[in-house]
C-alpha positions, -999 to 999 in steps of 0.1 A, spaced: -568 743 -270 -551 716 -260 -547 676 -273 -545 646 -258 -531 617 -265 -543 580 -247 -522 547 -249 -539 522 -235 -538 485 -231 -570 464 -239 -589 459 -208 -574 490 -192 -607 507 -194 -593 535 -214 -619 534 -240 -642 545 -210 -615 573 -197 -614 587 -232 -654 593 -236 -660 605 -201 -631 627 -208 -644 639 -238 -676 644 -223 -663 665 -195 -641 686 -216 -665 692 -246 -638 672 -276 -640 644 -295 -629 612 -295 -605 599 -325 -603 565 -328 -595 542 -363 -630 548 -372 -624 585 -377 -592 585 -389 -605 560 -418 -631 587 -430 -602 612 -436 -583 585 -456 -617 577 -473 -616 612 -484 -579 608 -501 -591 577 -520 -578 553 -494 -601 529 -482 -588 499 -469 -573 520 -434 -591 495 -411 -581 463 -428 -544 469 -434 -541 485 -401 -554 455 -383 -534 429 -410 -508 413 -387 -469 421 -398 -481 447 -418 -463 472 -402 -429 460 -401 -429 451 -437 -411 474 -460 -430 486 -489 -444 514 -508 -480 511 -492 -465 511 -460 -448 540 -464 -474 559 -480 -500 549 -454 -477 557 -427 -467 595 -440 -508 600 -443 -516 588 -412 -490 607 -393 -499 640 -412 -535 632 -398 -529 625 -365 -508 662 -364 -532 677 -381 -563 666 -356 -539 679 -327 -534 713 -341 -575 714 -350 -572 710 -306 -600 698 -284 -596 659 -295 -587 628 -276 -563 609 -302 -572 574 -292 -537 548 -298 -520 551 -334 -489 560 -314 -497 598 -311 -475 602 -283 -447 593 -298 -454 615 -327 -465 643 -303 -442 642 -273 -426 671 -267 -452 699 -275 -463 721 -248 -497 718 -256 -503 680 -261 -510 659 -229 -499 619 -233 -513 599 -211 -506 559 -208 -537 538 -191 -526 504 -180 -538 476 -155 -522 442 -147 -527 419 -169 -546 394 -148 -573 420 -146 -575 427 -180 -579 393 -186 -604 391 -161 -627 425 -175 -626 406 -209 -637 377 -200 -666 386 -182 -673 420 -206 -667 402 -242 -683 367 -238 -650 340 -240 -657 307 -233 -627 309 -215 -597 323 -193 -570 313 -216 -590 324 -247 -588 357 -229 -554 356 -223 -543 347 -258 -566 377 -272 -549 399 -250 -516 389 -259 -523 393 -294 -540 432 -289 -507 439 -274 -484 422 -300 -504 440 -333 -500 478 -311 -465 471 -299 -451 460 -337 -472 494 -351 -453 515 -323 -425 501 -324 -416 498 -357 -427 532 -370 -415 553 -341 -383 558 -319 -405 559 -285 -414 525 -269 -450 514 -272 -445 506 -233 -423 532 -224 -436 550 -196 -407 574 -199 -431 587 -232 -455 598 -214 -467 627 -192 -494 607 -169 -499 572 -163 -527 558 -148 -530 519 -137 -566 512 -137 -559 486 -111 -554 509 -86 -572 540 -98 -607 548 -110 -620 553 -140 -639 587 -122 -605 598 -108 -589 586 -140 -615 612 -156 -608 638 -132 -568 638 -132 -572 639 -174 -594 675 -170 -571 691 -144 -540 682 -164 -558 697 -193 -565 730 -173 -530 734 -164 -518 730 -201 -538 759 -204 -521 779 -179 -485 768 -187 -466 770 -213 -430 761 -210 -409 786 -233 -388 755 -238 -408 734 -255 -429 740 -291 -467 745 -290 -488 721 -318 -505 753 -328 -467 763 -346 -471 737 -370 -481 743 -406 -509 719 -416 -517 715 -451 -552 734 -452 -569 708 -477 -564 681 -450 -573 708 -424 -605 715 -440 -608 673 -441 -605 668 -409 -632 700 -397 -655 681 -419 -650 648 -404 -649 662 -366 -681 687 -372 -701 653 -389 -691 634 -358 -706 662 -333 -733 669 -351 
C-alpha cells in the first residue's frame, strides 16, 4: 500500500489533515513520538531532545551522523511497512521519486498561521506568535536543508500542495484519499516502487511492533 509523506508549516493545519487522513484511509500517523520508540529500541534515547536542540543539525559530528543514517533507515523502512502518514523529518526528500509514495506540502500564509496560534495556543501576544512561528520554521528548514539536496520549501519536491488558506481541511482530507487511490491504480514503469527496497528485517520487525502497539 501506498505512503505518504506531509510537510507542513506550523499553523497550516496539517497536524489535522494527517489524522483525518489516517482516519479515512485506515494508517497511522508517524510523528517524532513514534519514531523515538524505534530509536528507544536501538539504545538511543535522547531522539526528541537532540532533534529539537537548535544548530544541531548543521553541526558536523559523529552523533550527527549516526543519528541521521538511523533515522533515515527508519523513515524508509515505515514507508515500505505502507499504510503510514510520515509526519515532517524531511520524508519527501528522502522518498521523492517512488511510485508508490505520495508527498504532499500543506502551507498557509503566514498572517494566518500566526493568527490560528494565537488564538489556539494561548500567547499573550501577536508578535509572541510571530517569533514562535519563525523559529518552528528556522529549526525544520536547517534539519531539511542541511541533511538533504531537496528544499524544505521547495514546492517543486512535492506531488500536491495544499494552502490551507484557501482550501479546507475536509477537501484537504479528500484530495489526500483520491490521490492515494490513484497511486493504487498507477504505477509509472519509470519510476521505482518503495516496496523494491531491502529493509533490514530486525528494524522491520521494530517498526511492526511499534505500529501494531500504536493501533492497538
Amino acid at each position: 500500500m501506498p505512503a505518504i509523506t506531509i510537510s507542513r508549516e506550523i499553523g497550516s493545519q496539517g497536524d489535522s489533515i494527517a489524522e483525518q487522513a489516517a482516519q479515512r484511509l485506515g494508517y497511522q500517523v508517524v510523528d517524532k513520538n513514534v519514531i523515538e520508540k524505534v530509536f528507544i529500541q536501538y539504545g538511543m534515547i535522547d531522539f526528541i531532545e537532540v532533534y529539537e536542540e537548535s544548530g544541531f543539525w548543521a553541526r558536523f559530528n559523529p552523533q550527527r551522523a549516526e543519528m541521521i543514517n538511523m533515522l533515515n533507515q527508519i523513515i524508509v523502512a515505515m514507508a515500505h511497512h505502507g499504510q503510514v502518514i510520515l509526519l515532517g523529518r524531511g520524508g519527501f526528500a528522502l522518498l521523492k521519486g517512488y511510485a508508490d509514495v505520495l508527498n504532499v506540502r500543506i502551507q498557509a500564509p503566514f498572517r494566518l498561521r500566526t493568527q490560528r496560534l494565537f488564538e489556539q495556543q494561548g500567547f499573550t501576544g501577536i508578535p509572541q506568535a510571530e517569533e514562535f512561528i519563525r523559529e518552528s520554521d528556522m529549526l525544520r528548514r536547517d534539519f531539511v536543508n542541511s541533511m538533504y539536496a531537496e528544499r524544505w520549501d521547495s514546492v517543486s519536491a512535492f506531488d500536491l500542495v495544499i494552502d490551507t488558506g484557501k482550501i479546507s481541511t475536509d477537501l484537504a482530507v479528500d484530495w489526500l484519499e483520491e490521490s492515494v487511490k490513484r497511486i493504487n491504480l498507477i504505477h509509472p514503469d519509470t519510476m521505482p516502487s518503495i516496496q523494491s527496497i531491502q529493509v533490514d528485517p530486525v528494524l522491520a520487525d521494530s517498526i511492526s511492533t511499534v505500529l501494531d502497539k500504536q493501533a492497538a
